[in-house]
C-alpha positions in Angstrom: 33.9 24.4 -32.3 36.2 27.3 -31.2 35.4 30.7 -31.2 36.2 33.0 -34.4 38.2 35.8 -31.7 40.8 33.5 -29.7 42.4 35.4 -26.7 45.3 37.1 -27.3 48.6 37.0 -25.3 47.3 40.0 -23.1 43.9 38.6 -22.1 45.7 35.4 -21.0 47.2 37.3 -18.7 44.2 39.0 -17.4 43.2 35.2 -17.2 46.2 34.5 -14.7 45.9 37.4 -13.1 41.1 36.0 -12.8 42.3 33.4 -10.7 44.9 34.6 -8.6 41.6 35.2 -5.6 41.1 31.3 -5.9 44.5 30.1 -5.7 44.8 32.5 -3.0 42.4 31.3 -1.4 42.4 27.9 -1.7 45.6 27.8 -0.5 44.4 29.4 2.6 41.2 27.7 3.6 41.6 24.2 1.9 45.8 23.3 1.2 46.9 25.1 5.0 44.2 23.2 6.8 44.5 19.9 5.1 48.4 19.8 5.8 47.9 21.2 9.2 45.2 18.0 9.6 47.5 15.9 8.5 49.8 16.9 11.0 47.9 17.1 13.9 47.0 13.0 13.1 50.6 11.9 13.9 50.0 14.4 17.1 48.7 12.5 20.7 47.3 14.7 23.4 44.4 17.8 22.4 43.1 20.3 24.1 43.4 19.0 27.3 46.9 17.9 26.9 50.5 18.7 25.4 50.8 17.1 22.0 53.3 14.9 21.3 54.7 13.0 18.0 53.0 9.6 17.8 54.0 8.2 14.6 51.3 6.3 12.6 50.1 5.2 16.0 46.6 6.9 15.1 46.2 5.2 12.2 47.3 1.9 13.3 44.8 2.0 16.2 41.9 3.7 13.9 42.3 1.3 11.2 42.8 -1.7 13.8 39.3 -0.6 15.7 35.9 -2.5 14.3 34.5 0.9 15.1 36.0 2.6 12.3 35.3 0.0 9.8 31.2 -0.3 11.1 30.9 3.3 10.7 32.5 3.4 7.5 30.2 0.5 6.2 26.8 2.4 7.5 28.1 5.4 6.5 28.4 4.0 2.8 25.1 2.2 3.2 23.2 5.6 3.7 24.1 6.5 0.1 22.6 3.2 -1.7 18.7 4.7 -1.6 20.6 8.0 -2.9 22.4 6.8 -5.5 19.5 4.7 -7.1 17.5 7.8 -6.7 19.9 9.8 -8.3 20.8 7.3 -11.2 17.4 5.6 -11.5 14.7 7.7 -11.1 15.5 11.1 -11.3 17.1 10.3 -15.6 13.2 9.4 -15.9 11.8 11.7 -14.3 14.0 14.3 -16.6 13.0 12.5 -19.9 9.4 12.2 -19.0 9.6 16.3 -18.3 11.5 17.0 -21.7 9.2 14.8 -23.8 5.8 16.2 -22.0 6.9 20.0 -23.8 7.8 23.5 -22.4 4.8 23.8 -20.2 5.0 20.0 -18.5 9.2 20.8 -18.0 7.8 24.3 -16.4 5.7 22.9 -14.2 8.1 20.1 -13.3 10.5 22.7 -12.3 8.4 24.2 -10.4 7.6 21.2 -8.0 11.4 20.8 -8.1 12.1 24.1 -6.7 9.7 23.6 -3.5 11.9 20.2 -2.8 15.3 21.9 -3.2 14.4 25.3 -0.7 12.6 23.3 2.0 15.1 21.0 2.5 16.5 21.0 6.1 18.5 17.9 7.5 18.2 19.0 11.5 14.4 20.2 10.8 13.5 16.7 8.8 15.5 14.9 12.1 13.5 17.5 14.2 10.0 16.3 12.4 11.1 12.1 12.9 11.9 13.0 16.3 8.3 12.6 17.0 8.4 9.0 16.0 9.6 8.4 19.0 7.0 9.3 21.8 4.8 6.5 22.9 1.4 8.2 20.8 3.0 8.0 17.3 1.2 6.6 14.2 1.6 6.0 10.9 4.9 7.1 9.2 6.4 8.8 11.8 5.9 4.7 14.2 8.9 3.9 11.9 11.1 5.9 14.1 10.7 3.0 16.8 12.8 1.3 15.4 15.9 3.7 16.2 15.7 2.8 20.1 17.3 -0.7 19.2 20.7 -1.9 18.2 19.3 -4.5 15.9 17.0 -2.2 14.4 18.6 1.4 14.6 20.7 1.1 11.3 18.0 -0.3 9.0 15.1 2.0 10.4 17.9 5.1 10.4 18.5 3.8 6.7 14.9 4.5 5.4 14.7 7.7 7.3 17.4 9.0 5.6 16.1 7.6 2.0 13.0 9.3 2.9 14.3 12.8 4.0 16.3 13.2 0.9 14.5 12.0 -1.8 13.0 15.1 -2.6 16.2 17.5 -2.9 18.1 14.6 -4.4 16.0 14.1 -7.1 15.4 17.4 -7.9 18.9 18.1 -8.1 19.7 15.2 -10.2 16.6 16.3 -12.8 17.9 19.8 -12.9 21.2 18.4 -13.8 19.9 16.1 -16.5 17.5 17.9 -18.0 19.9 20.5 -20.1 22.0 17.3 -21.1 18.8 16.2 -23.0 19.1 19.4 -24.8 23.4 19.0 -25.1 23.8 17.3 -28.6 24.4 13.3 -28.2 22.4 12.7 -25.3 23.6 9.4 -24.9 27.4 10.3 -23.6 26.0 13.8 -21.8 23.7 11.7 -19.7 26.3 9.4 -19.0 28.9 11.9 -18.1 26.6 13.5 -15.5 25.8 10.7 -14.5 28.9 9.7 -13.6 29.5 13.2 -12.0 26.2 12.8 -10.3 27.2 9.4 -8.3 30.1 10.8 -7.5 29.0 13.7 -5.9 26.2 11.4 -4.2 28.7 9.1 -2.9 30.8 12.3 -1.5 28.1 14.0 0.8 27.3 10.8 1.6 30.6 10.2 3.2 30.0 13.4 5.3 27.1 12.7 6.8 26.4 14.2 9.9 23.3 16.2 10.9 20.6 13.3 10.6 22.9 10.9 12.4 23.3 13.5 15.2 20.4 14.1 15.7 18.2 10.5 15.5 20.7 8.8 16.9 23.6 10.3 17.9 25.7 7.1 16.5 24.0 4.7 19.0 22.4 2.6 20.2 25.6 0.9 21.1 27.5 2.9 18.2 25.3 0.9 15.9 24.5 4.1 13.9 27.7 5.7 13.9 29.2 7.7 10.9 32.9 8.7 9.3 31.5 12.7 10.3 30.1 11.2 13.5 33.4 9.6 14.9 36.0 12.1 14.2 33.5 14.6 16.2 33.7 12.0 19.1 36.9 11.8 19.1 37.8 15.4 18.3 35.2 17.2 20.5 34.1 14.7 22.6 37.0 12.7 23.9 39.7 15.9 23.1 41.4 13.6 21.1 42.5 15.7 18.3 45.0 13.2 16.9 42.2 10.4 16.0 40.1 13.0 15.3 42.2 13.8 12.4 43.5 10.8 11.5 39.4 10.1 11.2 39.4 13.1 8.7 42.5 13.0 7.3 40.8 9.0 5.4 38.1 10.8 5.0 39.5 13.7 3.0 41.7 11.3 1.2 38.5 9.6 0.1 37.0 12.8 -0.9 39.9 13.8 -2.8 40.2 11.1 -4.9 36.7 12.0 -5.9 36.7 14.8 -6.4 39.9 14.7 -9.0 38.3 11.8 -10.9 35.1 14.1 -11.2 37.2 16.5 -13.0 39.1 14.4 -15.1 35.9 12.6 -16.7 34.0 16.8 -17.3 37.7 17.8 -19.1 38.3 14.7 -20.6 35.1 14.4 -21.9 35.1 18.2 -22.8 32.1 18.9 -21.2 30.8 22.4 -21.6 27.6 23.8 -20.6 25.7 26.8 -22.9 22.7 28.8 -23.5 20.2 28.6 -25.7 19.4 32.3 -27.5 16.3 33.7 -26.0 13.3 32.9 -28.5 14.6 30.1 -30.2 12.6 26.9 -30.0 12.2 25.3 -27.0 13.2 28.2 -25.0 11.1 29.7 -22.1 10.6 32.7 -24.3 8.7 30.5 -27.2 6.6 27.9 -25.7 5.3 26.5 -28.7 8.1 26.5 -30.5 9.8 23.1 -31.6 9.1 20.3 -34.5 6.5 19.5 -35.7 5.2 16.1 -34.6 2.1 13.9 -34.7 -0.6 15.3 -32.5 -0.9 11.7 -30.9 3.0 11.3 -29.8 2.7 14.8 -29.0 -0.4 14.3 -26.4 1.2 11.4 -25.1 4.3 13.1 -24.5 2.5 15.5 -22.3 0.8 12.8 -20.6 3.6 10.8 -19.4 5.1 13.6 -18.3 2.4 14.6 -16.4 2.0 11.3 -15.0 5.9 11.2 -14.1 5.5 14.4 -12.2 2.4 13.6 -10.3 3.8 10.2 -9.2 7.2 11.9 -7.8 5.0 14.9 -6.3 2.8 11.8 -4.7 5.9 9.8 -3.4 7.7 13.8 -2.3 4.8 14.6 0.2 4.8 10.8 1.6 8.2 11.0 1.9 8.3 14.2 3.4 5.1 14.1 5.1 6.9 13.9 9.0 8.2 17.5 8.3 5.0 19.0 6.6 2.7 17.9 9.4 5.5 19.0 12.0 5.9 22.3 10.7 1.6 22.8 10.5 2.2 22.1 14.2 4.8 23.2 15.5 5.2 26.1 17.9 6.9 29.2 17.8 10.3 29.3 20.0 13.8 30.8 20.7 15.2 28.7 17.5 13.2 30.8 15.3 13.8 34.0 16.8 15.4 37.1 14.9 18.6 36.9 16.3 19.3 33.6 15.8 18.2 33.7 12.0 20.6 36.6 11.8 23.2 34.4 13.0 22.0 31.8 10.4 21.5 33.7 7.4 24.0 37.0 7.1 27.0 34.6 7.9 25.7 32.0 5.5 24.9 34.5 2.4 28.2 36.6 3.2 30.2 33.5 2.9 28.5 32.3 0.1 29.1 35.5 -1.5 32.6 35.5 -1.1 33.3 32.0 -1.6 31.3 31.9 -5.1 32.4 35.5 -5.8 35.9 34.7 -5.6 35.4 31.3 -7.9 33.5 33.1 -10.6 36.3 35.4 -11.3 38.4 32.2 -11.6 36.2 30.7 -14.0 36.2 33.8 -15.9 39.9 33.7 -16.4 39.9 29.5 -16.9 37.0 29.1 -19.0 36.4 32.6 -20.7 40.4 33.6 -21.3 41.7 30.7 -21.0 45.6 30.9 -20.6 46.4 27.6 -21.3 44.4 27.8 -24.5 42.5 24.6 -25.6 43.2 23.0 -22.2 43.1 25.2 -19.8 40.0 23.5 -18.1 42.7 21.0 -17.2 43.7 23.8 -14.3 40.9 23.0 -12.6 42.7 20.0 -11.4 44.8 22.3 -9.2 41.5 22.4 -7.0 40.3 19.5 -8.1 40.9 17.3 -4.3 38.6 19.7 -3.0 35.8 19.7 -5.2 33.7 17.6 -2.5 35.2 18.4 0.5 33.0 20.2 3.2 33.5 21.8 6.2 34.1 18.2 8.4 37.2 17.1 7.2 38.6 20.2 7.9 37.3 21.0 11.0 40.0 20.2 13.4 42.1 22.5 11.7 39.6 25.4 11.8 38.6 25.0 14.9 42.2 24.8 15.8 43.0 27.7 13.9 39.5 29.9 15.5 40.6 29.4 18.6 44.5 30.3 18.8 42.9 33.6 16.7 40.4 33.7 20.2 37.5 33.9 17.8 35.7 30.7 19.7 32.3 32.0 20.9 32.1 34.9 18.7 29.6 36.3 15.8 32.9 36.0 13.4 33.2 32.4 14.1 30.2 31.5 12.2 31.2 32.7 8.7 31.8 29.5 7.0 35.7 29.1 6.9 35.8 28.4 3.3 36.8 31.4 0.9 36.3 29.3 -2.7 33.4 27.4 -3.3 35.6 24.5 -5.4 31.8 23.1 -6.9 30.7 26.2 -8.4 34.6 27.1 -9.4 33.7 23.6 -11.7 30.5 24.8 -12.9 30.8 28.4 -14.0 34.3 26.8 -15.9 32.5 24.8 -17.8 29.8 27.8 -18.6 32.5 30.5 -19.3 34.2 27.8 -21.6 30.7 26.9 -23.6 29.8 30.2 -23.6 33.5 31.2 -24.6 33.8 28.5 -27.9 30.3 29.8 -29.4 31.2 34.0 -28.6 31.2 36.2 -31.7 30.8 39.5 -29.6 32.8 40.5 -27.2 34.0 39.2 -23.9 31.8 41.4 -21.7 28.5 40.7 -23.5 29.1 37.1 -24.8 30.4 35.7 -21.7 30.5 37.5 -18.6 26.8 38.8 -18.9 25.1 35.1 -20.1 27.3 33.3 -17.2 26.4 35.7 -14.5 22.9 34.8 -13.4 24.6 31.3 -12.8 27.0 32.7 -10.1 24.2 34.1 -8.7 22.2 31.1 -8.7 25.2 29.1 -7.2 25.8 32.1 -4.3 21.8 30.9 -3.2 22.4 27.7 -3.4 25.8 27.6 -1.3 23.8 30.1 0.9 21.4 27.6 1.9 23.7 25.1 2.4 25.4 27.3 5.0 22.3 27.9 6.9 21.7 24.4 6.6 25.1 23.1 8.5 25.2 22.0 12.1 28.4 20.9 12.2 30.7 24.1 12.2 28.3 26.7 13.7 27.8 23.7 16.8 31.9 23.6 16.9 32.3 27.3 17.3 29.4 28.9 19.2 28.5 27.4 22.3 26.5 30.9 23.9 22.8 30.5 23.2 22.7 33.9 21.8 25.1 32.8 18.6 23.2 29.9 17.9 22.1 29.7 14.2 19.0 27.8 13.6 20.0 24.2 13.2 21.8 24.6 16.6 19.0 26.1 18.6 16.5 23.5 17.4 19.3 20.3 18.4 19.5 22.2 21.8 16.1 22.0 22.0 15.6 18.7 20.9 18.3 17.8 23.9 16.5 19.6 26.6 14.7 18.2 29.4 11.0 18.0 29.0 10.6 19.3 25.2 7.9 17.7 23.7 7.1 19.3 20.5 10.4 21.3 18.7 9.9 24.2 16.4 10.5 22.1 13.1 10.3 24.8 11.0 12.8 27.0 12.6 15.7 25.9 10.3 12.9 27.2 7.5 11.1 29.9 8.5 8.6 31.3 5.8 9.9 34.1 4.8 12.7 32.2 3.9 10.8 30.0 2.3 8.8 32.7 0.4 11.7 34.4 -1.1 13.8 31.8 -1.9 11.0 29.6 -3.7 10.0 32.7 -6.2 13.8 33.6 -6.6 14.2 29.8 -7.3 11.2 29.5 -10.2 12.8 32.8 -11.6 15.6 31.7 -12.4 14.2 27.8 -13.3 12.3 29.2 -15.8 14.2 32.3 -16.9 17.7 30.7 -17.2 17.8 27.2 -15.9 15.9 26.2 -18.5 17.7 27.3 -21.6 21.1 25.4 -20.4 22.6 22.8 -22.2 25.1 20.4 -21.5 26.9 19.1 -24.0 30.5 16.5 -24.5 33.5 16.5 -27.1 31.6 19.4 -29.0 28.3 18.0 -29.8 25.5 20.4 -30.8 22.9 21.3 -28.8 19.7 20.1 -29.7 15.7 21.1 -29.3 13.6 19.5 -26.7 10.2 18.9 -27.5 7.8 21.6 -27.0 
């Protein structure tokens, strides 16, 4: 289905002229910096010596080390418990929720939203941490385990199943639930899906925080990651050539990703909509929907009740190390004013920019569309970044920070990203949905309706930026520019501390705001998506 008003020549160029920011700025932040790592890993020498051409000798020596491979190997293992999460549980979950009715899908997005603004990789390492002393019990004894070579990876392995599950299947639900609504529900679950393990497969390859933290790759390098050994190598050793050589397979990896993500959304023309306030099944008429027998309606609502009382059950086991280590932790530096300000005004006025910057591309792509019926298929300009954080690029950056004498100042710690490729995808495919159903204009049939998600995306990339160790940790190295994540691993490394402020990386007001901003918009906007392939209509849930 096509719209009735197809852009004319002059709004195509208004289109062109939408995404001119991202190209800009992609080639700035993520095309400079991914040559310049390339470079720099047929370089020898670093920081502490001249650099000289070496060839492939990087590679060859990388590729020839049983290092590289055992990291890459554990670093892929991590993502197994993921993945089935993901793939397995989190589809059931999402059809349990649509069949219970409005109110069981309400309340299951709900529970979702405490998983998703809670989650904190340093504070859950912080929390296990405590495994470790001689006194421990319970869950948290299964941190033992990490003070062995034999036994690091498998009991590392768990913890990380553990600390995730929560935000991973909460994500994953969000994402299936409007594809239950889409039209065929058969080949929009699947294409998600598919998206879904990608993406899984992706962050896993960047692991890095939890890793740091536990373990800091040992014993004996048993635990090391891909994220873990280009830091050694990079920051550790000043070896910036194997450093980026490290993240110049890693990015490759990522890339290939990341462009097979978007072919399989454009070739499968995936588009995402909005149901009209009011109609049935919306959050606006909870009783809305058809008619069906009292008895498959009641045990609708019962297994989706169920559902969501089992993953609520299995969410606070899981997560029960960082519950009971925030209820006791202390107050300290790592929660203090200045260092949330350091976390949280660099992280929102990146993620501002950064998701600012992709909407107006999506806009142009998806809303104007220049190309006309395939003009989604210019996302694939951006397309080998789509996964790619701030790791693989960091050598560069840093690189970069410090020839600009930036090192060690409040600047420093603005992410170094200036278009957020993700939501560039996802508000695409909105402005396109939105764009193929319009029969108003262009102001108030797509760029009002797609808004509140650019909004929604800016929090989320926000709290991913608070969330990162890795870049603040490369570029701040004064206590007072510390963001949260980085005070609470210094204090985990310091002599004699016994009991870490957990919470520090997620401090209640935080918390507070971000959880009722979060069911807003769940229940508001979230919930009248639908994602939908090769033009399918959208259909009902049950209510």
């Amino acid at each position: 289905m096509t719209s009735p008003n197809p852009p004319q020549a002059s709004y195509r160029a208004i289109g062109w002229l939408l995404a001119v920011p991202a190209l800009f700025g992609t080639l700035i932040t993520l095309v400079l910096p991914t040559a310049q790592t390339i470079w720099l890993s047929f370089q020898s020498g670093g920081v502490l010596s001249e650099s000289t051409y070496a060839g492939l000798s990087n590679y060859a020596d990388l590729l020839g080390d049983d290092v590289f491979w055992r990291a890459l190997g554990f670093t892929l293992s991590l993502t197994v418990v993921p993945l089935l999460v993901a793939l397995v549980v989190a589809p059931l979950l999402a059809a349990a929720l649509d069949r219970g009715g409005t109110w069981t899908r309400r309340a299951g997005r709900i529970v979702l939203s405490l998983a998703i603004v809670t989650f904190s990789p340093v504070g859950m390492a912080a929390a296990w941490m405590h495994g470790l002393r001689r006194d421990a019990s319970g869950l948290l004894a299964l941190a033992q385990g990490l003070s062995e070579p034999d036994t690091a990876p498998g009991t590392l392995r768990l913890i990380v199943a553990a600390a995730t599950f929560g935000v991973v299947c909460s994500l994953a639900v969000v994402a299936f639930l409007p594809a239950l609504r889409g039209g065929t529900v058969a080949p929009a679950m699947l294409v998600v899906g598919v998206l879904l393990a990608l993406a899984t497969v992706a962050v896993g390859l960047q692991t890095f925080s939890l890793g740091m933290v536990l373990t800091n790759g040992g014993p004996e390098r048993s635990t090391g990651t891909l994220a873990g050994l280009q830091y050694d190598f990079a920051f550790r050793l000043a070896k910036f050539g194997p450093g980026a050589a490290a993240a110049t397979l890693t990015g490759a990896a990522l890339g290939v990703l990341g462009i097979v993500a978007t072919v399989v959304a454009v070739a499968s023309r995936l588009r995402v909509t909005l149901t009209p306030a009011g109609a049935p099944g919306s959050p606006a008429s909870p009783t809305a929907g058809p008619p069906a027998a009292g008895s498959v309606k009641t045990a609708g609502v019962v297994v989706g009740a169920a559902a969501l009382v089992l993953f609520l059950a299995v969410g606070i086991l899981a997560a029960w190390p960082w519950i009971s280590g925030v209820l006791g932790a202390p107050s300290s530096p790592a929660g203090g004013l200045r260092t949330q300000v350091n976390t949280w005004v660099p992280a929102v006025a990146g993620a501002l920019m950064s998701v600012g910057v992709a909407y107006l591309a999506a806009l142009g792509i998806g809303g104007l569309r220049p190309l006309g019926r395939g003009s989604e298929w210019l996302l694939l300009v951006f397309a080998p970044w789509l996964f790619v954080g701030t790791g693989p690029l960091g050598v560069a950056n840093w690189q970069n920070m410090r020839n600009l004498g930036l090192i060690d100042t409040f600047v420093a710690l603005f992410p170094p990203l200036l278009v957020s490729v993700p939501a560039l995808l996802v508000l695409t495919l909105l402005c396109k949905g939105l764009a193929e159903l319009n029969d108003r204009d262009f102001f108030s049939g797509v760029v009002l309706p797609s808004l509140p998600m650019a909004g929604i995306l800016a929090g989320a990339v926000a709290l991913v930026n608070a969330q990162d160790l890795l870049w603040p940790l490369l570029v701040a190295q004064q206590p007072e520019l510390f963001t949260a994540p980085v005070a609470l691993l210094n204090e985990l490394t310091a002599f004699g501390t016994t009991s870490p402020a957990v919470g520090a990386t997620t401090p209640l007001l935080v918390v507070v705001v971000a959880l009722a901003a979060v069911v807003a918009v769940q229940l508001l906007y979230l919930d009248r998506l639908a994602v939908s392939t090769n033009g399918s209509r959208r259909r009902t849930p049950a209510a």
